[in-house]
N, C-alpha and C positions, 0 to 999 in steps of 0.2 A: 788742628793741623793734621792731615791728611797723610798717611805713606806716601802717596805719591810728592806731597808737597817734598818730604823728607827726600826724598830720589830726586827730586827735581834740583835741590839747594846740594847735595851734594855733587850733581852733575854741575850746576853753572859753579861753584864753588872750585869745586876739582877743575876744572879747564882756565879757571882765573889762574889757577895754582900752576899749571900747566904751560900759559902764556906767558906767567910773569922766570917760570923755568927759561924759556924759550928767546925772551926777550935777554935775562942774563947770560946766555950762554952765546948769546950773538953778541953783545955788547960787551962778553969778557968780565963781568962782574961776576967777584967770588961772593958767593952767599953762605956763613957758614951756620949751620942748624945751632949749635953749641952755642958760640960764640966764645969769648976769651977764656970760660967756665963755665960748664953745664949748673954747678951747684949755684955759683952768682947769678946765672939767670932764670935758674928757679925760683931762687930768693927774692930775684927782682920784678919775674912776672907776677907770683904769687900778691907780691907788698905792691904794686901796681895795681892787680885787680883789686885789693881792699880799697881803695885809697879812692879809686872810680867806682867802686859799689857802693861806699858811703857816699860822696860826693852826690851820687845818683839821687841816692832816698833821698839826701837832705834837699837836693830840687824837686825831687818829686813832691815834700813835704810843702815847700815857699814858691811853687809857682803852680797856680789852678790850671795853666795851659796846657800841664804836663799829664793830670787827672786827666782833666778833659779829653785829650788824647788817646791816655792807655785805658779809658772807657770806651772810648770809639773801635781802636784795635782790637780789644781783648777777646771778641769772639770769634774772631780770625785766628791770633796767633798762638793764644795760651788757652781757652775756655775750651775744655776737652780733649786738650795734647794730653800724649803721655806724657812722662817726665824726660822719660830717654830720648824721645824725639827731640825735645827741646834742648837736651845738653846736646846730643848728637849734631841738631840744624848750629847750634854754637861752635862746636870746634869747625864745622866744616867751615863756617864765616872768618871763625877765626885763623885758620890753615891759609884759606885761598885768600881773604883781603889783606894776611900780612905779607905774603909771600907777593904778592902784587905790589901795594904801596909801599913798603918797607924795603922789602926784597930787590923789587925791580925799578919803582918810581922815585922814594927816596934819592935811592943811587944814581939816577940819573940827572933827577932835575934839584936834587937838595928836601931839606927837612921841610920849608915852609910851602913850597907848593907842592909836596905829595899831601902834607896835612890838607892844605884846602881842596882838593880834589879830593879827598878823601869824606872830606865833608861835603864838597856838592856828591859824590856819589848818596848822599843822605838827605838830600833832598824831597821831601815831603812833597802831599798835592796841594796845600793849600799855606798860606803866609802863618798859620796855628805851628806849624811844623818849622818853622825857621829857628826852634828852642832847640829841636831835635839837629838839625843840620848845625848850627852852630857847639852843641856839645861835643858830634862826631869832630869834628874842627879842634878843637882841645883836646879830645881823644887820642886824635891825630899825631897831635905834638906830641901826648906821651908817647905813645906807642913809638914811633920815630926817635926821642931819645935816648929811652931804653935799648933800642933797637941799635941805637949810635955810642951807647956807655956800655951796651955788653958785647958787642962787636958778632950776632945773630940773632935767628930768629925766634929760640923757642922764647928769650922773657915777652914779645909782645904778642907771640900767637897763647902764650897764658895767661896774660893780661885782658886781650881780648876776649878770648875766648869763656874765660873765667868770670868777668864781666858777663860777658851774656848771657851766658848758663846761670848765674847767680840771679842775675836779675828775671831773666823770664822764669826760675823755677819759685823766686819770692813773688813776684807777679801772681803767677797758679795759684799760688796759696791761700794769697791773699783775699782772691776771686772766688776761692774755694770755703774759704774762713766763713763771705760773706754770705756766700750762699749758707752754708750750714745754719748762719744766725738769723739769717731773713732779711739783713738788711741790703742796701741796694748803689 
């Protein structure tokens, strides 16, 4: 992962972030960062990103499609990132697509079709990747209820975010582990 790559996800990240400001502020929807308590929605994003970071490994564990996958990606997106890049490329995903879906789609069109737009925005190139689109789809739902039980946006941009960072810096590792043992 590239600086530049890093510039680039905060640019298109930051302007999602931006549009979905844009789109609430025409549309009159209040979006509050907080929500009905900062501390419950730390509690909640936090217990959110557990709960999808296990869920994770444990499909990473029972479906081979998911391997096969994050062998195909891994020299793109984690084999010789730093680490900071990777949380960094994470909160930006996690800022701009909740403040988008959450923030702005959500509110307009309801819980179940910002989730599935949220999951075809996860749409893969080949039918291997229908594993990964269909998770962001579940994802979706949480993030949107959280997002709907804590009444803002920080429990699911820590959820999110939390989530990603979590997972692609165990990813590194893991790639990192194998190398150091030799195996493949």
């Amino acid at each position: 992962m590239s600086p530049r790559f890093v510039r680039f996800t905060a640019l298109f990240y930051g302007s999602l972030a931006v549009l979905a400001a844009v789109w609430c502020g025409l549309r009159g929807f209040e979006v509050s960062l907080l929500g009905n308590s900062g501390v419950a929605s730390l509690l909640l994003g936090v217990l959110a990103a557990a709960c999808t970071i296990s869920l994770g490994l444990l499909a990473y564990r029972l479906l081979p499609v998911l391997r096969g996958i994050s062998e195909e990606l891994a020299p793109y997106l984690v084999d010789g990132a730093r680490s900071r890049d990777l949380v960094l490329v994470s909160i930006f995903s996690g800022v701009g697509e909740e403040a988008f879906f959450r923030g702005a789609v959500l509110q307009e069109f309801g819980l179940v079709v910002s989730s599935l737009l949220f999951g075809l925005a996860h749409i893969g190139p080949d039918r291997r990747y229908l594993v990964w689109t269909i998770w962001a789809v579940l994802a979706g739902f949480v993030f949107g209820a959280i997002f709907e039980v804590s009444g803002g946006l920080l429990a699911p941009v820590l959820a999110h975010a939390g989530h990603n960072a979590a997972t692609l810096l165990l990813w590194k590792r893991s790639r990192e582990s194998k190398e150091m043992t030799g195996a493949s």
